[in-house]
LOMAR-702865 format. One record per residue: chain; x, y, z negated of N, C-alpha, C, O, CB in turn; residue number from 1. Coordinates in Angstrom, 3 decimals. Each point is the difference from the previous one (the first is absolute). Last residue first. Glycine has a CB too. Layout:
<rs>
@chaine: A n_X: X n_Y: Y n_Z: Z ca_X: X ca_Y: Y ca_Z: Z c_X: X c_Y: Y c_Z: Z o_X: X o_Y: Y o_Z: Z cb_X: X cb_Y: Y cb_Z: Z num: NUM
...
</rs>
This chain:
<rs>
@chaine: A n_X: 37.917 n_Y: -27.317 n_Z: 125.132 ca_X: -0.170 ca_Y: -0.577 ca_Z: 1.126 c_X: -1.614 c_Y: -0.773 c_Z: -0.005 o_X: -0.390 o_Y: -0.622 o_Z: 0.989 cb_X: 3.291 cb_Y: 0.426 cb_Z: -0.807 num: 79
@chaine: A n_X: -0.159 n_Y: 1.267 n_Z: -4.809 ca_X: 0.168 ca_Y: 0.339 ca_Z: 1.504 c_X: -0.525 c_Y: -0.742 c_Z: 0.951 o_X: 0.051 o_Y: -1.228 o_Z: -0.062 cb_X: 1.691 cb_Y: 2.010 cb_Z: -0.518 num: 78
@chaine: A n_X: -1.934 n_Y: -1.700 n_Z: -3.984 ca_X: -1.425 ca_Y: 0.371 ca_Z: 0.411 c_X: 0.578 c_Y: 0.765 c_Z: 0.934 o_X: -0.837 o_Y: 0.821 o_Z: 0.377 cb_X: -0.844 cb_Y: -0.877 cb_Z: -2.343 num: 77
@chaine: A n_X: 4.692 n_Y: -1.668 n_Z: -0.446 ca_X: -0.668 ca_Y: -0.856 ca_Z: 0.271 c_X: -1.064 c_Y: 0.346 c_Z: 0.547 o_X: -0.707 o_Y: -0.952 o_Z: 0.330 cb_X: 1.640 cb_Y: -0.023 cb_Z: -1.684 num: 76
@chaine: A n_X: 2.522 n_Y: 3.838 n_Z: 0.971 ca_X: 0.197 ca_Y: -0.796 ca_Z: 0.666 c_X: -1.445 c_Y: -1.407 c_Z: 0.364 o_X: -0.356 o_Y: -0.537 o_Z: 1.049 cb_X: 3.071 cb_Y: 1.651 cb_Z: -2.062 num: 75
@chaine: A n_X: -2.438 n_Y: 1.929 n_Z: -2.639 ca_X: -0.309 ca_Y: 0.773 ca_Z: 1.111 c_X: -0.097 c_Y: -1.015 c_Z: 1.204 o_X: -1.046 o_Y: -0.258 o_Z: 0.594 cb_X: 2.218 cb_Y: 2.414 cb_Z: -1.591 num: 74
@chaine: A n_X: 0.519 n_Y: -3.644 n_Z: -3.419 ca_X: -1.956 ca_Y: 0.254 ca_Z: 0.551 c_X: -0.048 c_Y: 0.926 c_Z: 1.372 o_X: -0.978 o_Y: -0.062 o_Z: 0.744 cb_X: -0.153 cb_Y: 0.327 cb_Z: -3.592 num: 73
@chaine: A n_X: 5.495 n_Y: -0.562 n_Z: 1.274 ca_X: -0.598 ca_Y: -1.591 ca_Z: -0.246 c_X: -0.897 c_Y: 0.140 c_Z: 0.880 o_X: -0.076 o_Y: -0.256 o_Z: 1.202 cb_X: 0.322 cb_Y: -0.428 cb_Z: -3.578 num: 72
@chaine: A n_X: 1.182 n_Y: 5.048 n_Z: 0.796 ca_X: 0.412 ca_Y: -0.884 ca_Z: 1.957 c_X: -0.666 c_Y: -1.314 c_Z: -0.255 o_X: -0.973 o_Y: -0.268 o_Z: 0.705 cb_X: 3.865 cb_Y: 1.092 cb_Z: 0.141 num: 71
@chaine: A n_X: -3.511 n_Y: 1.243 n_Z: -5.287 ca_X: -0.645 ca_Y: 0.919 ca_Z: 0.940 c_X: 0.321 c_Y: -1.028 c_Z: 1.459 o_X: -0.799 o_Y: -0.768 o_Z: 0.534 cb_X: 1.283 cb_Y: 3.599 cb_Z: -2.034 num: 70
@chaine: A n_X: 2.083 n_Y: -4.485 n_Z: -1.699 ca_X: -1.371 ca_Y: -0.168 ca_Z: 0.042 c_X: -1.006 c_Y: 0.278 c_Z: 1.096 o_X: -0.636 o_Y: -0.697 o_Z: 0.791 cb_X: 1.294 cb_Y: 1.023 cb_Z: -2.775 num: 69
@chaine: A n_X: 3.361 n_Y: 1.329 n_Z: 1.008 ca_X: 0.610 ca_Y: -1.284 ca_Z: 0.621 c_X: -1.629 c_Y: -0.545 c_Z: 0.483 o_X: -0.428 o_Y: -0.327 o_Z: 1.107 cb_X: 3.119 cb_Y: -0.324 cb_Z: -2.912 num: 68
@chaine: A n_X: -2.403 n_Y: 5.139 n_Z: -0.825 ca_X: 0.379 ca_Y: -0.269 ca_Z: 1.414 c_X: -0.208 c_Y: -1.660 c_Z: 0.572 o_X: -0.788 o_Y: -0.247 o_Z: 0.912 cb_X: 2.603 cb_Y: 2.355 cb_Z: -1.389 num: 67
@chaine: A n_X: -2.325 n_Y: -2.326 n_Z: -4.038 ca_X: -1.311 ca_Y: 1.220 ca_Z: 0.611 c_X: 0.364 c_Y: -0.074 c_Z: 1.600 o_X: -0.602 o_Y: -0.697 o_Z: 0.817 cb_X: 0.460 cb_Y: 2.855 cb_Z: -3.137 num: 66
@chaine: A n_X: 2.241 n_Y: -6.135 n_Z: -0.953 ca_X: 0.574 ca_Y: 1.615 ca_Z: 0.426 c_X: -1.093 c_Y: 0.564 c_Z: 1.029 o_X: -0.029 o_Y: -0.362 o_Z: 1.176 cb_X: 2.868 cb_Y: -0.206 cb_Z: -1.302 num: 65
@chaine: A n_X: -3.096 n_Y: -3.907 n_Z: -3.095 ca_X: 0.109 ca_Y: 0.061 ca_Z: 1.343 c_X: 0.359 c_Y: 1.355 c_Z: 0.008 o_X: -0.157 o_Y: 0.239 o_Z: -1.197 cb_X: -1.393 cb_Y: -2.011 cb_Z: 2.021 num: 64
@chaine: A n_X: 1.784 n_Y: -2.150 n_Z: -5.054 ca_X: -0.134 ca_Y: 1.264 ca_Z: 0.361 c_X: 0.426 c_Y: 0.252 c_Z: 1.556 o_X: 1.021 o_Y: -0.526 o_Z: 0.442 cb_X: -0.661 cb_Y: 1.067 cb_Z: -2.968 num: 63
@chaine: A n_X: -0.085 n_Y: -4.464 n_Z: 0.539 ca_X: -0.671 ca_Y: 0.589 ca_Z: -1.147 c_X: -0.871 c_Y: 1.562 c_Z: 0.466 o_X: -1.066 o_Y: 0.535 o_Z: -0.303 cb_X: 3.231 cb_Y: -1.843 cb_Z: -1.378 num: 62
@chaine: A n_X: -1.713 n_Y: -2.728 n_Z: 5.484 ca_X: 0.964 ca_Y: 0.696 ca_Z: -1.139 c_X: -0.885 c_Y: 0.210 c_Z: -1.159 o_X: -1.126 o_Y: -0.431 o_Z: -0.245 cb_X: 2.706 cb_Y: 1.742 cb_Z: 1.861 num: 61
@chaine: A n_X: -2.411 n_Y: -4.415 n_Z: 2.982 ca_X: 0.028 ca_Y: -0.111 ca_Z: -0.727 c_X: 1.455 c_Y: 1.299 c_Z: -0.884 o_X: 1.222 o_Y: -0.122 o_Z: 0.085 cb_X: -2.840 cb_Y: -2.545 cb_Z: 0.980 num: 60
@chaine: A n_X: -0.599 n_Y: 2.825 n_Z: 3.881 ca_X: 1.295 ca_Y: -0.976 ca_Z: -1.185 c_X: -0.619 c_Y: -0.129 c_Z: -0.790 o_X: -1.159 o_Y: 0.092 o_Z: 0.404 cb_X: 3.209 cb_Y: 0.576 cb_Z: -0.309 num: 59
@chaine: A n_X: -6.073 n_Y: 0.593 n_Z: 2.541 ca_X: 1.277 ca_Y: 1.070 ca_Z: -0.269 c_X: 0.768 c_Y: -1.583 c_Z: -0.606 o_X: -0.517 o_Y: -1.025 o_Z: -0.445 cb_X: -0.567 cb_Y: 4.403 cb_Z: -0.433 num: 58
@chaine: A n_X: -3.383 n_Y: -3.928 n_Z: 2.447 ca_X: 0.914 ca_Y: -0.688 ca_Z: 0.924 c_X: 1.233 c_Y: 0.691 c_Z: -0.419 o_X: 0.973 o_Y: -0.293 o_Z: 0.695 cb_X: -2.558 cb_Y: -0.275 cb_Z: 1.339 num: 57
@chaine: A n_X: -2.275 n_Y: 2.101 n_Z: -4.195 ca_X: 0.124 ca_Y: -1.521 ca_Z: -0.061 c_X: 0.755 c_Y: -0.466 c_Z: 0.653 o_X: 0.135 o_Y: -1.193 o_Z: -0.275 cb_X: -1.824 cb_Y: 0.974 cb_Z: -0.130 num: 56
@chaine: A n_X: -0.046 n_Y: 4.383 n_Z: 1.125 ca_X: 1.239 ca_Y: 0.295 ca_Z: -0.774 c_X: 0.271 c_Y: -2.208 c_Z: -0.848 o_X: 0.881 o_Y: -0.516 o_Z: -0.689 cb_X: -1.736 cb_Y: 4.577 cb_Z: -0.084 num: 55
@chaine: A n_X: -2.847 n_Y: -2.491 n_Z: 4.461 ca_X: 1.448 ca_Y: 0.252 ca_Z: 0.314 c_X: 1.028 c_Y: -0.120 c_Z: -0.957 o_X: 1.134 o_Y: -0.284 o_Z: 0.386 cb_X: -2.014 cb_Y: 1.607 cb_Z: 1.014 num: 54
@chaine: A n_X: -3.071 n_Y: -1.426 n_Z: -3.196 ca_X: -0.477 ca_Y: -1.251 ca_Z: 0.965 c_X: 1.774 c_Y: 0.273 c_Z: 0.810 o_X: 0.890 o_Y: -0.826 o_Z: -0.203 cb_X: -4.637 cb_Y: 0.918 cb_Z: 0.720 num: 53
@chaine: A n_X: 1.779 n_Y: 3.228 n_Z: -2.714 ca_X: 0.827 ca_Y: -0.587 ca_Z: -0.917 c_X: -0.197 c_Y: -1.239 c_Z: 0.682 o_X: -0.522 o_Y: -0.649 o_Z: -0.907 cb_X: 0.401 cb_Y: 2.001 cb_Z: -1.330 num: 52
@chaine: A n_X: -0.692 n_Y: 2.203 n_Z: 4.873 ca_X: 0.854 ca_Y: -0.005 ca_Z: -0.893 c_X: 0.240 c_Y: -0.839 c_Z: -1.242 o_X: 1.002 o_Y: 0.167 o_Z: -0.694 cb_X: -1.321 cb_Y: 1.615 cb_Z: 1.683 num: 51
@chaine: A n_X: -4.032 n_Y: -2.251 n_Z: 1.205 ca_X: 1.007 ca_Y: -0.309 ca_Z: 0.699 c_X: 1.634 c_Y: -0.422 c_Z: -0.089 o_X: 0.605 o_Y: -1.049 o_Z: 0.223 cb_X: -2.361 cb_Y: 2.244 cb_Z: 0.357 num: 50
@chaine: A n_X: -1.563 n_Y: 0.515 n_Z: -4.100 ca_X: 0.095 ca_Y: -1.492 ca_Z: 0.858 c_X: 1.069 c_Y: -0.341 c_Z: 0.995 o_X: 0.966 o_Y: -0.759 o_Z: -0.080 cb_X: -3.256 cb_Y: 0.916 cb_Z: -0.055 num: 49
@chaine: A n_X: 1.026 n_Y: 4.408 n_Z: -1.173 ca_X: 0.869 ca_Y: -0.403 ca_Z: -1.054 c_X: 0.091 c_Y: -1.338 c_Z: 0.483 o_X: 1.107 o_Y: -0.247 o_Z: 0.479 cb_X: -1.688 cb_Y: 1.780 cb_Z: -2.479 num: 48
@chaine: A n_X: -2.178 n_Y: 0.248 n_Z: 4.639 ca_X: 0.877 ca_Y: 0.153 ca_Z: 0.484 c_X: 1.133 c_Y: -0.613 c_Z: -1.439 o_X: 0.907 o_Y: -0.799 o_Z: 0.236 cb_X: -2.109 cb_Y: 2.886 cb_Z: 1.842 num: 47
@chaine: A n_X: -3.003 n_Y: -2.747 n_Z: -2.532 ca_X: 0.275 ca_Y: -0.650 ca_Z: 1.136 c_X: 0.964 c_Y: 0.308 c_Z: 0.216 o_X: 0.658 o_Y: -0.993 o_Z: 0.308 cb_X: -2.274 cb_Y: 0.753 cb_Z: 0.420 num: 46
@chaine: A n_X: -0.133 n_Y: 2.461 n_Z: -4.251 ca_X: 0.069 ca_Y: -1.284 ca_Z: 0.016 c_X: 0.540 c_Y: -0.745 c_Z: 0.828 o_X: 0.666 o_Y: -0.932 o_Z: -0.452 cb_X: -2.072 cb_Y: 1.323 cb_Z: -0.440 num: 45
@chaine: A n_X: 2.117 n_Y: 4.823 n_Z: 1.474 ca_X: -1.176 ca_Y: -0.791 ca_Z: -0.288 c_X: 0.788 c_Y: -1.319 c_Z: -0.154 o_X: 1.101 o_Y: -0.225 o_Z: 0.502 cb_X: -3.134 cb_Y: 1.571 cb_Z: 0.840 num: 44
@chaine: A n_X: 3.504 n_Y: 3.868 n_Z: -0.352 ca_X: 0.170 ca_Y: -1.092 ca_Z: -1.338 c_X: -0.998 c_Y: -1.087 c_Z: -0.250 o_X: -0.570 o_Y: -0.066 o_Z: -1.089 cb_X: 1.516 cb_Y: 1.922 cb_Z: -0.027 num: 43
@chaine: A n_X: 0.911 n_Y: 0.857 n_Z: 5.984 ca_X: -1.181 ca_Y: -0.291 ca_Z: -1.133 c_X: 0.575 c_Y: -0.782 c_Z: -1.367 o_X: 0.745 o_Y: -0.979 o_Z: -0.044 cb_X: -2.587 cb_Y: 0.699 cb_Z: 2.142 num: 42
@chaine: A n_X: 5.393 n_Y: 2.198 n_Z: 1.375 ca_X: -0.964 ca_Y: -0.793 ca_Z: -0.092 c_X: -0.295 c_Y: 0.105 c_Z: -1.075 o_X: 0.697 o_Y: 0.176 o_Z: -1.000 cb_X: -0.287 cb_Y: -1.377 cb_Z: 2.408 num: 41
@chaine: A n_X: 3.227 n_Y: 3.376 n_Z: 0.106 ca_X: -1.367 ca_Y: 0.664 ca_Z: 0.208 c_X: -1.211 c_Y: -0.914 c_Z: -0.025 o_X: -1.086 o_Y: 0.378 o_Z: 0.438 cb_X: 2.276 cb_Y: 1.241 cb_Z: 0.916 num: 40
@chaine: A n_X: 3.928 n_Y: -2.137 n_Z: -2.901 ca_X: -0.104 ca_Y: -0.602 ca_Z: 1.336 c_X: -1.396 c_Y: 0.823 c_Z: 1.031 o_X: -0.037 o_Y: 0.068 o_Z: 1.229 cb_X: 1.127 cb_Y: -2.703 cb_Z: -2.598 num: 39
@chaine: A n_X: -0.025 n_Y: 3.318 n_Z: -2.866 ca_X: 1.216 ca_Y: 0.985 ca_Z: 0.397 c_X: -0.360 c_Y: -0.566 c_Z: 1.284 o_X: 0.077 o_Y: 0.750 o_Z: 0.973 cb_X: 2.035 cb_Y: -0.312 cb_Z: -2.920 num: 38
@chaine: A n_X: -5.125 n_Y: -2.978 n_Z: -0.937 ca_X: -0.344 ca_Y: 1.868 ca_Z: 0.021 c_X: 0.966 c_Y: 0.848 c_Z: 0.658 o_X: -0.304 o_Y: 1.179 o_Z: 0.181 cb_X: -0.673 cb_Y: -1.281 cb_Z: -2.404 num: 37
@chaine: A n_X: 1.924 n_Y: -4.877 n_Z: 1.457 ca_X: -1.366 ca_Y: 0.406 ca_Z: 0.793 c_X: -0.169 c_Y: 1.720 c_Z: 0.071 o_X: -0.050 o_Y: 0.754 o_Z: 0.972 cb_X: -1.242 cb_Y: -3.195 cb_Z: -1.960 num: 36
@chaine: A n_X: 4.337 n_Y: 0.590 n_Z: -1.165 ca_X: 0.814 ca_Y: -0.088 ca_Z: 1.020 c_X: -1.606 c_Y: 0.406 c_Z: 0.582 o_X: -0.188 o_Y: 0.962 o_Z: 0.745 cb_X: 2.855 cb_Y: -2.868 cb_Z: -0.952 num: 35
@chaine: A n_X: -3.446 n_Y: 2.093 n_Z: -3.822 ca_X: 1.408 ca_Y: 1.275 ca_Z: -0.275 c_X: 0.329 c_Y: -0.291 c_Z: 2.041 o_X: 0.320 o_Y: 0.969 o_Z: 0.689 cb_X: 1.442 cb_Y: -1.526 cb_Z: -4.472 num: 34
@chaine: A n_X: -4.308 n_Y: -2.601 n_Z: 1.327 ca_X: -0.767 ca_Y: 0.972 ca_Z: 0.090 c_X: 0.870 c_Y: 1.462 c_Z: 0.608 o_X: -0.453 o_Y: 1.097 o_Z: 0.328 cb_X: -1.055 cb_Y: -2.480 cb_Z: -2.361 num: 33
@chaine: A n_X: 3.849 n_Y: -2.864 n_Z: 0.876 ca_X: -1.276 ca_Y: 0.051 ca_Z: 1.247 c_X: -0.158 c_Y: 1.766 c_Z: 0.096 o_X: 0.595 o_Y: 0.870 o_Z: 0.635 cb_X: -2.358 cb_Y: -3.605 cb_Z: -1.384 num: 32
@chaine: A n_X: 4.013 n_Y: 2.009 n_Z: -2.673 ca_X: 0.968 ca_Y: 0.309 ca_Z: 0.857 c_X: -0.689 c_Y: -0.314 c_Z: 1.513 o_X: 0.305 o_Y: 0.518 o_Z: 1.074 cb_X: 1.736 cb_Y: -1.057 cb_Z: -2.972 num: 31
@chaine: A n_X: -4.188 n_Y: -0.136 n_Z: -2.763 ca_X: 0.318 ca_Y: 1.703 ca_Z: 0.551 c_X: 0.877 c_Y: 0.063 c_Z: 1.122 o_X: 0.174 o_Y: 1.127 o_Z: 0.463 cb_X: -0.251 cb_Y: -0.182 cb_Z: -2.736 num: 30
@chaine: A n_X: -0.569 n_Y: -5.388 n_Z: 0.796 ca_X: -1.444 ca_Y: 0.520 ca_Z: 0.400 c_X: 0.021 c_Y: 1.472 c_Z: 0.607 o_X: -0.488 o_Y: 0.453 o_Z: 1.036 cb_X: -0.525 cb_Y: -1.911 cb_Z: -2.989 num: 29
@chaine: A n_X: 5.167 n_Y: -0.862 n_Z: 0.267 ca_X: -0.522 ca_Y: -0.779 ca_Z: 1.340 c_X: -1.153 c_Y: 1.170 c_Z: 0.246 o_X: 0.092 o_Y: 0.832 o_Z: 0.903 cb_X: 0.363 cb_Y: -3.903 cb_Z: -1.399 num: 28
@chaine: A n_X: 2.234 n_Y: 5.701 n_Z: -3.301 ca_X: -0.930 ca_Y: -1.233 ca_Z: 0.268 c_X: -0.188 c_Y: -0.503 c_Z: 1.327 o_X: -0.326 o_Y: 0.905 o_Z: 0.768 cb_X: -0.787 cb_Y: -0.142 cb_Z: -2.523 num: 27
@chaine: A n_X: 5.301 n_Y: 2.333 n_Z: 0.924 ca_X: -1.893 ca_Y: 0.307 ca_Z: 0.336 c_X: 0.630 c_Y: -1.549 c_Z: -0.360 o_X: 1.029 o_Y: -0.660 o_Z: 0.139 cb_X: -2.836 cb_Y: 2.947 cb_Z: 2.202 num: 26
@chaine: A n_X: 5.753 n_Y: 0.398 n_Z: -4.078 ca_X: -0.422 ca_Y: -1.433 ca_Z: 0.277 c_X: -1.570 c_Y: 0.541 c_Z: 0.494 o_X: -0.480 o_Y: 0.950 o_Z: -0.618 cb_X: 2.160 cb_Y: -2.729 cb_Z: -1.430 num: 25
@chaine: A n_X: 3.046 n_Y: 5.090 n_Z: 0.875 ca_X: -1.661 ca_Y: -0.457 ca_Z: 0.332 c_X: 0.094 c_Y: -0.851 c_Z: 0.707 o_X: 0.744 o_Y: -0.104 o_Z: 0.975 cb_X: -1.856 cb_Y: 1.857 cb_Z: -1.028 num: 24
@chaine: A n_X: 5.596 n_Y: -0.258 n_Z: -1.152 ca_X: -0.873 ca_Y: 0.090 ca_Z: -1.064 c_X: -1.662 c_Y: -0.158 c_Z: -0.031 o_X: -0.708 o_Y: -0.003 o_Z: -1.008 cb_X: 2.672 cb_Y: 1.314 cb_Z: 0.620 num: 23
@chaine: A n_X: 1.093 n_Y: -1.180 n_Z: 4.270 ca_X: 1.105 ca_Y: -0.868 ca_Z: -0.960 c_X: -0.548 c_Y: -0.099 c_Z: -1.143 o_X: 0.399 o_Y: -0.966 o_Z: -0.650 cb_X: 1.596 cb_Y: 1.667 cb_Z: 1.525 num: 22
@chaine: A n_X: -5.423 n_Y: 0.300 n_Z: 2.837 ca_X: 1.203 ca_Y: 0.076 ca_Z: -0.037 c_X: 0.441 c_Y: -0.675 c_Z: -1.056 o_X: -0.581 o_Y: -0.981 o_Z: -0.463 cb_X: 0.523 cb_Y: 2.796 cb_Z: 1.577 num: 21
@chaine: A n_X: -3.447 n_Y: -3.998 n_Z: 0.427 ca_X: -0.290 ca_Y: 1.599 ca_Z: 0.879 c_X: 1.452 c_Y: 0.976 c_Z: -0.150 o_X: 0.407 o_Y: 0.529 o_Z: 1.035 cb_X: -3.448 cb_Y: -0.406 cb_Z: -1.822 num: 20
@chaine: A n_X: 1.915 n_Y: -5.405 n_Z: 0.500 ca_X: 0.921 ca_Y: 0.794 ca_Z: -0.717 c_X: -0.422 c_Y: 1.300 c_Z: 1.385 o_X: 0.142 o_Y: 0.166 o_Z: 1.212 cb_X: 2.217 cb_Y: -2.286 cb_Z: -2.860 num: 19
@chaine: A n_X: -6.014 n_Y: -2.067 n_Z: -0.397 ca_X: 0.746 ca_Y: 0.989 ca_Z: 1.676 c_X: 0.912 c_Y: 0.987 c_Z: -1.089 o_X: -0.365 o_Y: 0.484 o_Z: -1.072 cb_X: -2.208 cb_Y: -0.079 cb_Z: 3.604 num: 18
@chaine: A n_X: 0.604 n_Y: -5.824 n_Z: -3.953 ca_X: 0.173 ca_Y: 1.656 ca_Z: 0.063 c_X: 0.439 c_Y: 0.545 c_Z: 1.002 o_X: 0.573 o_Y: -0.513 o_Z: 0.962 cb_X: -0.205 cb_Y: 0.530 cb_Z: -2.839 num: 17
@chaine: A n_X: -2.507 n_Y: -5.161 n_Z: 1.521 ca_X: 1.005 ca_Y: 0.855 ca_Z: -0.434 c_X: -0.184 c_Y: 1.745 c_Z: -0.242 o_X: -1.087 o_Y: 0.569 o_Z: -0.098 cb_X: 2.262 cb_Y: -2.583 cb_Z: 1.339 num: 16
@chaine: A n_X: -3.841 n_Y: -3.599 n_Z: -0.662 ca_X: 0.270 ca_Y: 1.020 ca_Z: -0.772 c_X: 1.707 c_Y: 0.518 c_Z: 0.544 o_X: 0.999 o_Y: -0.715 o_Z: 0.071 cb_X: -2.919 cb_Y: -0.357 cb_Z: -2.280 num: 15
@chaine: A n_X: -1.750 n_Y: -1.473 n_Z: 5.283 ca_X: 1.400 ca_Y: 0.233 ca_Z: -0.635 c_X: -0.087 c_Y: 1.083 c_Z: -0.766 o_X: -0.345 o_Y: 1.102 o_Z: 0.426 cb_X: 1.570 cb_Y: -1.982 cb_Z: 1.289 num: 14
@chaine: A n_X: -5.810 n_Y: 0.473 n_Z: -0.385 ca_X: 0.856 ca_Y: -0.692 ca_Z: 0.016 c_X: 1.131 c_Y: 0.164 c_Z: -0.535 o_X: -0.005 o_Y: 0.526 o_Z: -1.113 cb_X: -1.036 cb_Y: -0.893 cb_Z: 2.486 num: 13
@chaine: A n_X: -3.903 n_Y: 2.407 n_Z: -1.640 ca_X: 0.548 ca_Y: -1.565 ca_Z: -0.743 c_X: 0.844 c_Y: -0.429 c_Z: 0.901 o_X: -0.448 o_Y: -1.014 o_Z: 0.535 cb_X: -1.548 cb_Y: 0.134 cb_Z: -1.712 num: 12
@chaine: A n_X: -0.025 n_Y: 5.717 n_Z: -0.319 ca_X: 0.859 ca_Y: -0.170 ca_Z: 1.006 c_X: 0.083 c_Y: -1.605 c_Z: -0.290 o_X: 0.495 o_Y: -0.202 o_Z: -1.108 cb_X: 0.833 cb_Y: 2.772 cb_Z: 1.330 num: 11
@chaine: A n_X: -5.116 n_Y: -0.012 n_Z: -1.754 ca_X: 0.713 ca_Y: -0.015 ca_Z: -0.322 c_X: 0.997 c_Y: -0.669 c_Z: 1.107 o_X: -0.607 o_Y: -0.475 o_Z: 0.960 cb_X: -0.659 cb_Y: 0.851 cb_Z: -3.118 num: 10
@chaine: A n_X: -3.179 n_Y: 0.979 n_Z: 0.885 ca_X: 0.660 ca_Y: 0.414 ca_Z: 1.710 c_X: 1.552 c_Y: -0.359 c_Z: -0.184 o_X: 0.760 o_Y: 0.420 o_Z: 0.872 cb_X: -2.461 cb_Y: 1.987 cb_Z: -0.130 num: 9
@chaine: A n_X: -2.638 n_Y: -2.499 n_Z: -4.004 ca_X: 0.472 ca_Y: -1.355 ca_Z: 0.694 c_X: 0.504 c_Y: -0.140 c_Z: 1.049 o_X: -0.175 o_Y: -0.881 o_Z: 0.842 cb_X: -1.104 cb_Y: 0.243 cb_Z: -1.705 num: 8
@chaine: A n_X: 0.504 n_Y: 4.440 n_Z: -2.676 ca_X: -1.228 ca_Y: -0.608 ca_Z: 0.907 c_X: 0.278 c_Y: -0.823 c_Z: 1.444 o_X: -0.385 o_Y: 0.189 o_Z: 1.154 cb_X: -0.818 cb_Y: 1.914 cb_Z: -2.176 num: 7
@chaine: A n_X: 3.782 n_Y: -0.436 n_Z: -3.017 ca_X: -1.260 ca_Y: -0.313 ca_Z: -0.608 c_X: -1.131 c_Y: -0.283 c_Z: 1.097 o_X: -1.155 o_Y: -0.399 o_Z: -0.143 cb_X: 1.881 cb_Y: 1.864 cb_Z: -1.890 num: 6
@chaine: A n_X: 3.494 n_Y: 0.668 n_Z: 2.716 ca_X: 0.283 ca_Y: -1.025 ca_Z: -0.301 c_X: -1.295 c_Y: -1.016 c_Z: -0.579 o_X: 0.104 o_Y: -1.226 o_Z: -0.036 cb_X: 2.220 cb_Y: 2.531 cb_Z: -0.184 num: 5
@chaine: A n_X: -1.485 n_Y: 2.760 n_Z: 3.663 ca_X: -0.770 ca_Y: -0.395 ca_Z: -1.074 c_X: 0.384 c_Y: -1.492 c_Z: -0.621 o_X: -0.411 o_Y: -0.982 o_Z: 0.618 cb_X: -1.409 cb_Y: 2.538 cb_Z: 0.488 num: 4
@chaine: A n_X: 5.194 n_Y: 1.229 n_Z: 2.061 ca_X: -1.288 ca_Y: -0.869 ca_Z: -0.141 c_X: -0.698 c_Y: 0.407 c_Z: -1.291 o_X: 0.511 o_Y: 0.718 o_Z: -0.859 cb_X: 0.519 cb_Y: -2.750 cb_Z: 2.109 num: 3
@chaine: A n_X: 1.979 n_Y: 5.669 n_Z: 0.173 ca_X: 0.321 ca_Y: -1.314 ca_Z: 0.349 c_X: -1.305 c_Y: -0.404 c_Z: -0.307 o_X: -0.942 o_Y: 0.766 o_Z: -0.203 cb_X: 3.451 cb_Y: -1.097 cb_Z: -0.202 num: 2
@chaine: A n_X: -1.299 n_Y: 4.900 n_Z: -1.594 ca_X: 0.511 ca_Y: -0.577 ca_Z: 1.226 c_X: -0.160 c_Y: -1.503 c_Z: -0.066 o_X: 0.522 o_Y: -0.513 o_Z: -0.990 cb_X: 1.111 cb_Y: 2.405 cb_Z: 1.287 num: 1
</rs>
């Protein structure tokens, strides 16, 4: 699951984690890939871009919550 880390798709902004529950953390990278594919979008370059081009404007935490997340992004690409 998730990027290739070895082939330069790597996520480069705010480092944090996604609390999926009280005991699972995703990687930034798996948690793209994870909103793109439930959302039905392509796993391409461009779209990971986008998404991570959006997640540059989150607070600042250690850790964001899957749901909270999930609406974040939704919202931003409403309308």
């Amino acid at each position: 699951m998730g990027w290739n880390r070895n082939d330069g798709k790597q996520y480069q902004g705010k480092s944090f984690k996604v609390l999926v529950s009280s005991n699972e953390l995703l990687e930034i990278e798996d948690y793209i890939d994870h909103f793109l594919r439930t959302r039905g979008y392509e796993l391409s370059k461009a779209n990971r871009d986008k998404i991570s081009a959006r997640l540059k404007s989150l607070p600042d935490r250690h850790h964001h919550a899957l749901s909270e997340l999930d609406h974040w992004l939704d919202t931003q690409f409403s309308g």
